[in-house]
N, C-alpha and C positions, 0 to 999 in steps of 0.2 A: 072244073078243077078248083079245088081250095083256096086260097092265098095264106092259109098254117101252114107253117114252115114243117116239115119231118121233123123231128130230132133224135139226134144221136146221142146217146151220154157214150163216152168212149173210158170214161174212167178207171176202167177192169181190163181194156185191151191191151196187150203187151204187145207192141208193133216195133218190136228191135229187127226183127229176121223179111227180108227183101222181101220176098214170097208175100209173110202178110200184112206189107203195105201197099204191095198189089194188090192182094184181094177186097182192102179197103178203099182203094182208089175206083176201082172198076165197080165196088157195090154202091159209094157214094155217088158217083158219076150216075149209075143206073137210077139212084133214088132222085137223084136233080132234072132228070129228063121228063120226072111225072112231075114236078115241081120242086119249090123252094125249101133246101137243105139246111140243117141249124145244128152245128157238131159242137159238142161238149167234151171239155177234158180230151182234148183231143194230142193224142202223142205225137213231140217233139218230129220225129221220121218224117211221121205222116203228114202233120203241116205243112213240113218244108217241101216235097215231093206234091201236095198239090200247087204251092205255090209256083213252083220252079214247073210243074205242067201247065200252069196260068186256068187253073178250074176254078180256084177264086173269083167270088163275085157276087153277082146279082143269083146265081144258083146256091154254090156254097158257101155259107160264112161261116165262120170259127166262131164261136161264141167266148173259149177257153184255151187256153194249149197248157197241158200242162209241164212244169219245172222239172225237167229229168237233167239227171248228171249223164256222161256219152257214156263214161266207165265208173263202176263203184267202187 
């Protein structure tokens, strides 16, 4: 197994709708069980939701989160 991290750039991902910041938690989660995860630009949602699921860590780290307002 490697020790390079995955990376993700999430920059282009629009993670406002539940659904898919589940489907981003459940693909992240799957990528950190082959190893060490490196998220980029990673939306606001989806930060919080891995944080508050405690997947932060020695698997996933955030590299960026980016600046979103909750409403425009």
């Amino acid at each position: 197994m490697s020790d390079a991290p995955q990376v993700f750039d999430l920059a282009e991902v629009d993670a406002d709708a539940p659904e898919v910041v589940l489907a981003w938690v459940e693909r992240l989660r799957a990528a950190a069980a082959r190893g060490p995860v490196l998220v980029r630009a990673c939306p606001q949602m989806l930060a919080h939701t891995l944080y508050k699921a405690a997947l932060l860590g020695d698997a996933i780290v955030l590299e960026s989160v980016r600046d979103e307002e909750a409403y425009g």
